[in-house]
N, CA, C and O atoms as a GROMACS GRO file, in nm:
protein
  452
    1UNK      N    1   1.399  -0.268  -4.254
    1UNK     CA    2   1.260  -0.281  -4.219
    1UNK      C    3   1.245  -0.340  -4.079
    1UNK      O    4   1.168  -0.289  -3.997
    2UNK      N    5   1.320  -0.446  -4.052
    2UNK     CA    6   1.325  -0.540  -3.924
    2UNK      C    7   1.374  -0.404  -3.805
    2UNK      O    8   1.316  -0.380  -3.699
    3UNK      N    9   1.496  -0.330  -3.861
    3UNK     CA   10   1.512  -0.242  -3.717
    3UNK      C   11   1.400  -0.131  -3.720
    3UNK      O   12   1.374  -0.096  -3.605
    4UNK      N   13   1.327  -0.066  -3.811
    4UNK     CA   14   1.247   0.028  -3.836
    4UNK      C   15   1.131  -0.021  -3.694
    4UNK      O   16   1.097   0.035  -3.589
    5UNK      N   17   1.095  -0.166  -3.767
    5UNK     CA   18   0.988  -0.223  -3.683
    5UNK      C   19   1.033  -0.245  -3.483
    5UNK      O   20   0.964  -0.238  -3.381
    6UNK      N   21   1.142  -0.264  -3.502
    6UNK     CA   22   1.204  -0.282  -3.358
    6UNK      C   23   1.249  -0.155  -3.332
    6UNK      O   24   1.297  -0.161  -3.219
    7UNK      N   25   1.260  -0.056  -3.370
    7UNK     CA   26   1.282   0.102  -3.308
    7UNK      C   27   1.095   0.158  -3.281
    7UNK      O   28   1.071   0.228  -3.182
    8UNK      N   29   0.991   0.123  -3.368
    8UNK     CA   30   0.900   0.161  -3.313
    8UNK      C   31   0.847   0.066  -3.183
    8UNK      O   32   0.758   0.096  -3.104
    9UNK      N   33   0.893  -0.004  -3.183
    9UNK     CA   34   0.846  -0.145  -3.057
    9UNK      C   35   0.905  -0.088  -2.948
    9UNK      O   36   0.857  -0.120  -2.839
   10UNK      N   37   1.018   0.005  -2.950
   10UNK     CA   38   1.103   0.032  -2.840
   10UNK      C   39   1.003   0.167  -2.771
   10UNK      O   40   0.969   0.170  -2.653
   11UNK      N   41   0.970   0.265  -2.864
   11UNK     CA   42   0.918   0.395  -2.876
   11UNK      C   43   0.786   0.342  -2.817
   11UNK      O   44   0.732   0.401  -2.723
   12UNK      N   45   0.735   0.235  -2.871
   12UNK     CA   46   0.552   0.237  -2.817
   12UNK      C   47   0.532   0.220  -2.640
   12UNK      O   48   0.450   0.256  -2.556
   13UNK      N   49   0.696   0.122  -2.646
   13UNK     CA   50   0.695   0.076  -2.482
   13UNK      C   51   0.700   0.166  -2.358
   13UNK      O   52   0.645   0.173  -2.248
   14UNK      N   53   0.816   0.248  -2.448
   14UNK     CA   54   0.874   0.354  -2.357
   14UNK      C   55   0.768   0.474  -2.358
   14UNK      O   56   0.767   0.546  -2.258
   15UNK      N   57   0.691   0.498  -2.447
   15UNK     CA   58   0.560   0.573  -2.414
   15UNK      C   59   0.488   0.543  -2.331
   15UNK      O   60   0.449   0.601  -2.230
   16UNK      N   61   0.470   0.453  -2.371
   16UNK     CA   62   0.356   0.357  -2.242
   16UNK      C   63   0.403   0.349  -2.103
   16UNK      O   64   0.320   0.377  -2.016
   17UNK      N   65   0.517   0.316  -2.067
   17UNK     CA   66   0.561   0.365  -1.930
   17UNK      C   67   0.582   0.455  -1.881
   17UNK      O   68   0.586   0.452  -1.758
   18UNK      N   69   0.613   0.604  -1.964
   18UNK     CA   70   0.642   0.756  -1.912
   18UNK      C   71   0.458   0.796  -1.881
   18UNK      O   72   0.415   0.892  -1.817
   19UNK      N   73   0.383   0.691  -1.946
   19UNK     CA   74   0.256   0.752  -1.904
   19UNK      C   75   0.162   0.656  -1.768
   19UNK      O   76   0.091   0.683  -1.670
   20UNK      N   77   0.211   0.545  -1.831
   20UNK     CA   78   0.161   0.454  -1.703
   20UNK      C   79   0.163   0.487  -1.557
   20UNK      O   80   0.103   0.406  -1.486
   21UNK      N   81   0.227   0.603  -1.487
   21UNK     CA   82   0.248   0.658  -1.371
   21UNK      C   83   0.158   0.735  -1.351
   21UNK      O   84   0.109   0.748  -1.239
   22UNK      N   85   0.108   0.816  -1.480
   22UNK     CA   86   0.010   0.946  -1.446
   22UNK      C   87  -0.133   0.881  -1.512
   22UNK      O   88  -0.227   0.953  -1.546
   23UNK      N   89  -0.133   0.785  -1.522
   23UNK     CA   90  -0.254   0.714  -1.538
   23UNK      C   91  -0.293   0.638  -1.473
   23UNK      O   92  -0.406   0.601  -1.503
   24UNK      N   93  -0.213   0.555  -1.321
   24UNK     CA   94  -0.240   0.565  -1.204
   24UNK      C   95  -0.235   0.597  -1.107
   24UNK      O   96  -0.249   0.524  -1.009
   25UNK      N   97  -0.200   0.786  -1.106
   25UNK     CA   98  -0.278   0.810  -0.991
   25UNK      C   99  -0.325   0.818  -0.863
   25UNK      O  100  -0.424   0.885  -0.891
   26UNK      N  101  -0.330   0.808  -0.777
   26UNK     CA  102  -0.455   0.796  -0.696
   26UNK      C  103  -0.450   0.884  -0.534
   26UNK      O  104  -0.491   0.844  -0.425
   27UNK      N  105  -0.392   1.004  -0.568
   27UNK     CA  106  -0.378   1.094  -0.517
   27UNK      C  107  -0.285   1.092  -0.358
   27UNK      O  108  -0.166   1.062  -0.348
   28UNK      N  109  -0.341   1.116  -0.289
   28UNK     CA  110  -0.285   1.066  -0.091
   28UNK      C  111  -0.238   0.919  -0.117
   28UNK      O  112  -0.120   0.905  -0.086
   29UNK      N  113  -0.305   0.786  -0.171
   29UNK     CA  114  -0.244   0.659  -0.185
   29UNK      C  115  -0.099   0.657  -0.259
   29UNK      O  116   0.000   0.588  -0.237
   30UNK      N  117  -0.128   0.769  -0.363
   30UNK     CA  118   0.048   0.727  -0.445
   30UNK      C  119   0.141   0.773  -0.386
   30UNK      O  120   0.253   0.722  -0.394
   31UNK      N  121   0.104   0.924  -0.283
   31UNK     CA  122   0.200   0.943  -0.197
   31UNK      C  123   0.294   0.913  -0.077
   31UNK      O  124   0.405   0.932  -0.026
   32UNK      N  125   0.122   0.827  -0.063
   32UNK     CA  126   0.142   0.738   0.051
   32UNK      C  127   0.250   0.598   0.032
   32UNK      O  128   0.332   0.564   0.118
   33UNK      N  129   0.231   0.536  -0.085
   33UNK     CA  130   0.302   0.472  -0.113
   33UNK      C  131   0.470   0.488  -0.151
   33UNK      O  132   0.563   0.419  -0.112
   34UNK      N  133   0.469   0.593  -0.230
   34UNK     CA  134   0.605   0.690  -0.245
   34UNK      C  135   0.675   0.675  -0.103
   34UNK      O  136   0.763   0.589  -0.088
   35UNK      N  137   0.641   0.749  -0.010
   35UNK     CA  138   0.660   0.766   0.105
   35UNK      C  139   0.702   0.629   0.244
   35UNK      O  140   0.787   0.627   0.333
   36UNK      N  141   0.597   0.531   0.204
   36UNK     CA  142   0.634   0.390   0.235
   36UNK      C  143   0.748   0.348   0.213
   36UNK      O  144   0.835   0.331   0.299
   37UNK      N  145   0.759   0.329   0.088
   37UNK     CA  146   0.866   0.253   0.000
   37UNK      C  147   0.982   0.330   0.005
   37UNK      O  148   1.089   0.298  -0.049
   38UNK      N  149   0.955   0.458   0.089
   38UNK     CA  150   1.155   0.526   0.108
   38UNK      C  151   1.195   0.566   0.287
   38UNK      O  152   1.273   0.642   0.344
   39UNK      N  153   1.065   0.439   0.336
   39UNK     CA  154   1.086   0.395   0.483
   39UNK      C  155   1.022   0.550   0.509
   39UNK      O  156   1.095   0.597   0.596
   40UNK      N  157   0.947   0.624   0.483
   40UNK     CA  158   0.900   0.762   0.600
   40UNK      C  159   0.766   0.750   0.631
   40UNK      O  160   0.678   0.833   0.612
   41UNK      N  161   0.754   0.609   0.694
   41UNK     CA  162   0.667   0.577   0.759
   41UNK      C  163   0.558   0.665   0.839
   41UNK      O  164   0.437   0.646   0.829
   42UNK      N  165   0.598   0.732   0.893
   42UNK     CA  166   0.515   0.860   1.012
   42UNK      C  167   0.440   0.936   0.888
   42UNK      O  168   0.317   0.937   0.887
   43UNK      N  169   0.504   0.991   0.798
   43UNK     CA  170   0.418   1.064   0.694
   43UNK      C  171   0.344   1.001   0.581
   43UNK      O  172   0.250   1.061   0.529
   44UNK      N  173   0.390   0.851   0.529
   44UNK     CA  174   0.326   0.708   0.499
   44UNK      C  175   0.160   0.720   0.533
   44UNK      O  176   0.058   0.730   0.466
   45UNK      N  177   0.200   0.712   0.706
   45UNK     CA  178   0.079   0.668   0.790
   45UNK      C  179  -0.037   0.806   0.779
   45UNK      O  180  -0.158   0.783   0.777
   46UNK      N  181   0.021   0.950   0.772
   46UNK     CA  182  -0.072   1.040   0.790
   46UNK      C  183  -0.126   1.049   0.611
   46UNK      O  184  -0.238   1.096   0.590
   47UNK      N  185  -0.056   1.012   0.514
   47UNK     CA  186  -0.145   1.011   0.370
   47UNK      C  187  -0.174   0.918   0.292
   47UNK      O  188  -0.212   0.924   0.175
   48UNK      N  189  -0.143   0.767   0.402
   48UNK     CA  190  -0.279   0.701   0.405
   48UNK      C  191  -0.430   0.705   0.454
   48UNK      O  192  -0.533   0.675   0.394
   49UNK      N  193  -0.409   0.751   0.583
   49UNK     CA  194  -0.524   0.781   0.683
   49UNK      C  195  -0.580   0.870   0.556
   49UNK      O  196  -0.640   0.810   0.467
   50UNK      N  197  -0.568   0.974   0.549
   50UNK     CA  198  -0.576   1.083   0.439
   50UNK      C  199  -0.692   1.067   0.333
   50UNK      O  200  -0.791   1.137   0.311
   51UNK      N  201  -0.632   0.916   0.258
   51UNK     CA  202  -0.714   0.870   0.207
   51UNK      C  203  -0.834   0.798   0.204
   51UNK      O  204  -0.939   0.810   0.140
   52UNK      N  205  -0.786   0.706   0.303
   52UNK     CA  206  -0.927   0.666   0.396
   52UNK      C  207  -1.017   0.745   0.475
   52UNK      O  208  -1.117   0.682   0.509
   53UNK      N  209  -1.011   0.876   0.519
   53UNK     CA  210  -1.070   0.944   0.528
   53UNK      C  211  -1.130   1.019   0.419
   53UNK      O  212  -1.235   1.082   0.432
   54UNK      N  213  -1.066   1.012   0.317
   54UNK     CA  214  -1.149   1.049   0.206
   54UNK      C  215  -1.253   0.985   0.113
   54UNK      O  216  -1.333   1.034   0.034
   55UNK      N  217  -1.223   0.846   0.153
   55UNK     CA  218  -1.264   0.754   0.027
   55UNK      C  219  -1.274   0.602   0.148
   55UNK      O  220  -1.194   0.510   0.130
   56UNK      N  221  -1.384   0.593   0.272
   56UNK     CA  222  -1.404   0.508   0.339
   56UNK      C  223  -1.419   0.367   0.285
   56UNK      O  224  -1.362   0.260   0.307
   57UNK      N  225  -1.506   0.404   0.215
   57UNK     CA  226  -1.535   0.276   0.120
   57UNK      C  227  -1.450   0.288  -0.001
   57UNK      O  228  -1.512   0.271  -0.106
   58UNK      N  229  -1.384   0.301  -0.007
   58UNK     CA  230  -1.305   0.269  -0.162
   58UNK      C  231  -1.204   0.132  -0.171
   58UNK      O  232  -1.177   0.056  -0.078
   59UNK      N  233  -1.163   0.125  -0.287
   59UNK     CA  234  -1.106  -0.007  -0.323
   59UNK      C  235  -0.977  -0.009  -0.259
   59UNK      O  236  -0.930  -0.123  -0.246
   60UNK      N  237  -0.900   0.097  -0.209
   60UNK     CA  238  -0.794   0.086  -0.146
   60UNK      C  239  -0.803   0.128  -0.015
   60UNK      O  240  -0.697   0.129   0.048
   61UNK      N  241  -0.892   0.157   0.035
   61UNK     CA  242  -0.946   0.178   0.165
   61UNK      C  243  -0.884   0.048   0.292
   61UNK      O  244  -0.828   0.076   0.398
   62UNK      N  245  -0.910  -0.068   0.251
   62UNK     CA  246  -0.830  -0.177   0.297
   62UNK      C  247  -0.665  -0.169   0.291
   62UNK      O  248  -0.586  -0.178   0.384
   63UNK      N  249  -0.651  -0.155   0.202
   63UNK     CA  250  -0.493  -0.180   0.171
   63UNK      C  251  -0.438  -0.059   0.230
   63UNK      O  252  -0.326  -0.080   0.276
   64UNK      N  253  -0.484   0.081   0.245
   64UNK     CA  254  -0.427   0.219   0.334
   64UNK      C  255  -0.403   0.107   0.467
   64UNK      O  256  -0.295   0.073   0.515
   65UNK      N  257  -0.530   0.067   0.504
   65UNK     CA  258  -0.530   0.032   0.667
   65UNK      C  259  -0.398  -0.045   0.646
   65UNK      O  260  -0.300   0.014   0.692
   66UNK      N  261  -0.381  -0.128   0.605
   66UNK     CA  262  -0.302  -0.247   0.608
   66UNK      C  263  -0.149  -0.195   0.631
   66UNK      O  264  -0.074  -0.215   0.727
   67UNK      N  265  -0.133  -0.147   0.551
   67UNK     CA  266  -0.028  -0.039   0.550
   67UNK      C  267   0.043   0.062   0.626
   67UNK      O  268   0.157   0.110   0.632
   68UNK      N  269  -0.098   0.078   0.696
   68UNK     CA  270  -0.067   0.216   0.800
   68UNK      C  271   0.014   0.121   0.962
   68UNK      O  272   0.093   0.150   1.052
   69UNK      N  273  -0.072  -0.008   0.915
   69UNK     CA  274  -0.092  -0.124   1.030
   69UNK      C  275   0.102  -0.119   0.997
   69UNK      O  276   0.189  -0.089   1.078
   70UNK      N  277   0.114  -0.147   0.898
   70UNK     CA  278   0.290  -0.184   0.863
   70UNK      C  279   0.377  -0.079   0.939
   70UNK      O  280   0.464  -0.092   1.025
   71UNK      N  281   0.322   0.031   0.876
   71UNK     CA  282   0.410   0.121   0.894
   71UNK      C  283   0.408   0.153   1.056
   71UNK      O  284   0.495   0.221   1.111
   72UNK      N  285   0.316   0.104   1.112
   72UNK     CA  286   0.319   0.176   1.299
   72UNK      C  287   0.414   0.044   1.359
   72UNK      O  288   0.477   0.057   1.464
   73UNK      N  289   0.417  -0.094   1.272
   73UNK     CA  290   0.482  -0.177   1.313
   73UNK      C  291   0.657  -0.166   1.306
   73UNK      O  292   0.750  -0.226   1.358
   74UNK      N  293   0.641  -0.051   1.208
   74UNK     CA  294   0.799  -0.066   1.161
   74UNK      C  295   0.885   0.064   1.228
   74UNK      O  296   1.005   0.090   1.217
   75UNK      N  297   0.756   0.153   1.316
   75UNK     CA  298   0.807   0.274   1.390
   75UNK      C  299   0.818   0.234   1.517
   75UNK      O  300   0.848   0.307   1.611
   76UNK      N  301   0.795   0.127   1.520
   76UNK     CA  302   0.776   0.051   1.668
   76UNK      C  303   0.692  -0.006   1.747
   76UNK      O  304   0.699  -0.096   1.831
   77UNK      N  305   0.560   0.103   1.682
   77UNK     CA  306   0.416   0.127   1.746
   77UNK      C  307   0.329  -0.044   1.753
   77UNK      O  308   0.211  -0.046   1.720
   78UNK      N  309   0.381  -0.149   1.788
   78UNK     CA  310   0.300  -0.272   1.834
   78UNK      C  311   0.160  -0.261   1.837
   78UNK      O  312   0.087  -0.297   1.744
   79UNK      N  313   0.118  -0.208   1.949
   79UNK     CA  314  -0.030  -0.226   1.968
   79UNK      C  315  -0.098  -0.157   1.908
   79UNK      O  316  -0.217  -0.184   1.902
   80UNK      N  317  -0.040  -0.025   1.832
   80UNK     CA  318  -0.152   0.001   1.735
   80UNK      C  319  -0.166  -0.057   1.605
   80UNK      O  320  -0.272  -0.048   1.544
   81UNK      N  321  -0.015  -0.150   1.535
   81UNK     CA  322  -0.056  -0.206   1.461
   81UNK      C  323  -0.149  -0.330   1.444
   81UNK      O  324  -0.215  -0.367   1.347
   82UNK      N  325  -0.132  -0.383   1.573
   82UNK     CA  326  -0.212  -0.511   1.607
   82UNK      C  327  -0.361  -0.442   1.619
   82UNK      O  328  -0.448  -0.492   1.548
   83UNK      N  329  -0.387  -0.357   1.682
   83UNK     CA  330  -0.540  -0.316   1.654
   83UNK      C  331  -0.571  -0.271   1.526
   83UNK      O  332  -0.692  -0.252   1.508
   84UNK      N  333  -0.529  -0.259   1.471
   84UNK     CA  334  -0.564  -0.239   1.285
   84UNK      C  335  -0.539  -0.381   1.214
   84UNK      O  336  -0.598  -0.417   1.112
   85UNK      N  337  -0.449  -0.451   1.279
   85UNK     CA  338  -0.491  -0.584   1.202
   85UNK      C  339  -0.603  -0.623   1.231
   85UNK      O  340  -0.681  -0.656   1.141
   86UNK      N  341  -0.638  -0.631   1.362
   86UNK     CA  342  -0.714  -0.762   1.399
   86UNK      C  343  -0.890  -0.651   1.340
   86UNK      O  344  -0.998  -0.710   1.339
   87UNK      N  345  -0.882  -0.536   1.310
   87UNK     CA  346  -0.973  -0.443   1.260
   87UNK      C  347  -0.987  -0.500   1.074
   87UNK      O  348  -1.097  -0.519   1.022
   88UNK      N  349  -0.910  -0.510   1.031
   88UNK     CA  350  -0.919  -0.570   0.907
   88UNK      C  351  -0.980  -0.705   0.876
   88UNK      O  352  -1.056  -0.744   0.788
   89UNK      N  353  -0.916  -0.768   0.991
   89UNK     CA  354  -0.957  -0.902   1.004
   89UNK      C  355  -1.110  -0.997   1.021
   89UNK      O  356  -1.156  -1.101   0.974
   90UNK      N  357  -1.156  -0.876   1.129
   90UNK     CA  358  -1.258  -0.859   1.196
   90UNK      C  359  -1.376  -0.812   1.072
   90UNK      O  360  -1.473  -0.880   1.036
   91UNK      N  361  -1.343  -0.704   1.032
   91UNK     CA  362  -1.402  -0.640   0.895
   91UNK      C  363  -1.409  -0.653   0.788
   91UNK      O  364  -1.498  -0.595   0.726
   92UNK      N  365  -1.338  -0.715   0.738
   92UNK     CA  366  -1.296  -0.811   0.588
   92UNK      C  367  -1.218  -0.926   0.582
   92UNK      O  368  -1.111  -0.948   0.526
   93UNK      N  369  -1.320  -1.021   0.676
   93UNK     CA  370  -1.274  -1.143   0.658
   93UNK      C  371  -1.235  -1.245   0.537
   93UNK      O  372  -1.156  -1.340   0.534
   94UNK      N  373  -1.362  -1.160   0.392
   94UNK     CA  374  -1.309  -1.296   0.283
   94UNK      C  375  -1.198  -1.208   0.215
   94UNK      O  376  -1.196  -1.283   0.118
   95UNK      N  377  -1.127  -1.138   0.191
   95UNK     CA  378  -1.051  -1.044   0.126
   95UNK      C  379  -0.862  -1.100   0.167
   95UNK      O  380  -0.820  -1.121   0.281
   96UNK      N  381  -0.816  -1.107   0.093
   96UNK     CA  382  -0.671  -1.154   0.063
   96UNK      C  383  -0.609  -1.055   0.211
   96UNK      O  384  -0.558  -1.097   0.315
   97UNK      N  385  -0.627  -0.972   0.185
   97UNK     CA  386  -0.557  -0.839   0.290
   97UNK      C  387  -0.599  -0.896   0.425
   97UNK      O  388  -0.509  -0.875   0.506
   98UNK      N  389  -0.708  -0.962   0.480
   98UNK     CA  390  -0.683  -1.015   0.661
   98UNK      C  391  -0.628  -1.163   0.630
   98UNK      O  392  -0.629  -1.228   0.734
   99UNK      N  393  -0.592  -1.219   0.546
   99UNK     CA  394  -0.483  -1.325   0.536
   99UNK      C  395  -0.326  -1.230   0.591
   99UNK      O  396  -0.259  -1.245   0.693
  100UNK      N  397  -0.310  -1.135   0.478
  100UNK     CA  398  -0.224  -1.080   0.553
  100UNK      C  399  -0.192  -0.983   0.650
  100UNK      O  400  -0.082  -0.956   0.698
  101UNK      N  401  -0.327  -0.924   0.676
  101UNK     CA  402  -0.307  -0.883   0.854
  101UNK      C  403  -0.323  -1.008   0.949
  101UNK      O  404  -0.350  -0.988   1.068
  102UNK      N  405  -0.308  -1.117   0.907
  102UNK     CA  406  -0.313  -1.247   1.044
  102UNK      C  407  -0.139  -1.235   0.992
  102UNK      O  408  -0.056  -1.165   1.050
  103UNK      N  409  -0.119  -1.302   0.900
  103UNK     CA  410   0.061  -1.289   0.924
  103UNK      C  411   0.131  -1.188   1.027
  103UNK      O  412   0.203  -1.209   1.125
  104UNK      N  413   0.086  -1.081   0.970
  104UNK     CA  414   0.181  -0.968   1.007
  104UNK      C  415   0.140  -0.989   1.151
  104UNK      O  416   0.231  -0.959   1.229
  105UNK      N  417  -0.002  -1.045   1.225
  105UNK     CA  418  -0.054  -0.988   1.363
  105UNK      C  419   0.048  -1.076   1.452
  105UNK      O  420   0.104  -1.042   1.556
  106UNK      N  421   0.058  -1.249   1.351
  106UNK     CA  422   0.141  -1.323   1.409
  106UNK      C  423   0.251  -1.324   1.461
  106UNK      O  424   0.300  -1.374   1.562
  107UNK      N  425   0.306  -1.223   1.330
  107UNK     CA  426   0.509  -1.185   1.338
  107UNK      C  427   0.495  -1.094   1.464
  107UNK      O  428   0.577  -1.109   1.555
  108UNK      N  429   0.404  -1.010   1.474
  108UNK     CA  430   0.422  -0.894   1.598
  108UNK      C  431   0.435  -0.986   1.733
  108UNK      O  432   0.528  -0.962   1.810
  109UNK      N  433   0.347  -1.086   1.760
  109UNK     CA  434   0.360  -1.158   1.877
  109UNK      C  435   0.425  -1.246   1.929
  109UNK      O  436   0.434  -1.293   2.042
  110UNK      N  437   0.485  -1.267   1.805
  110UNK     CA  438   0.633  -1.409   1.825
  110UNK      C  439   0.741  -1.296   1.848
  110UNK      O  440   0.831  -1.335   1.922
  111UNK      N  441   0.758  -1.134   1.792
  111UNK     CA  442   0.840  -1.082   1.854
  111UNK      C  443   0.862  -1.016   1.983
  111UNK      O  444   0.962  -0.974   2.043
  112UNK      N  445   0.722  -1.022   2.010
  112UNK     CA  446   0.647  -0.989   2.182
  112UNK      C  447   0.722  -1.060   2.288
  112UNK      O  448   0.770  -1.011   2.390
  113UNK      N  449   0.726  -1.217   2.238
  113UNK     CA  450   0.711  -1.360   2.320
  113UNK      C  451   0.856  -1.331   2.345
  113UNK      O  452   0.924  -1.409   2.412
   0.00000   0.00000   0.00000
């Protein structure tokens, strides 16, 4: 009975995670993220934009920028990431995300100096 109950505990989990992927979704952002996270930054940056062009105001609309800001930092691109921070910053001051576009704006300029 005890393993019956712990073989369905295993089955409910492992359902729940083969679906948890396609239940979030979120079209140009997941790719965008995909794409981040295996360093291909340049194509990162064009399906984030992607999305923010699709969805200006949306809930991840911030976090594309932020991101895109990363990824131009990590292709080399300095000053355009620093103008997308200090754009976040400027634009969504109470929001967790220009806490961390001031970090990141910081690290860019101590590596400037």
């Amino acid at each position: 009975m005890v393993v019956c109950g712990l073989l369905c505990t295993v089955l409910l989990f492992s359902s729940c995670s083969r679906h948890s992927s396609e239940q979030f979704y979120f079209g140009s952002y997941s790719e965008a993220e995909q794409l981040y996270n295996k360093g291909q930054y340049a194509k990162a940056i064009e399906k984030y934009q992607n999305y923010v062009d699709d969805n200006p105001e949306g809930n991840l609309a911030v976090i594309s920028n932020y991101y895109i800001a990363k990824s131009h930092a990590a292709l080399g691109h300095a000053d355009q990431a620093k103008e997308i921070y200090q754009k976040i910053i400027k634009e969504h001051p109470d929001l967790v995300w220009a806490n961390f576009a001031e970090t990141q704006l910081k690290e860019l300029e101590n590596k400037q100096s």
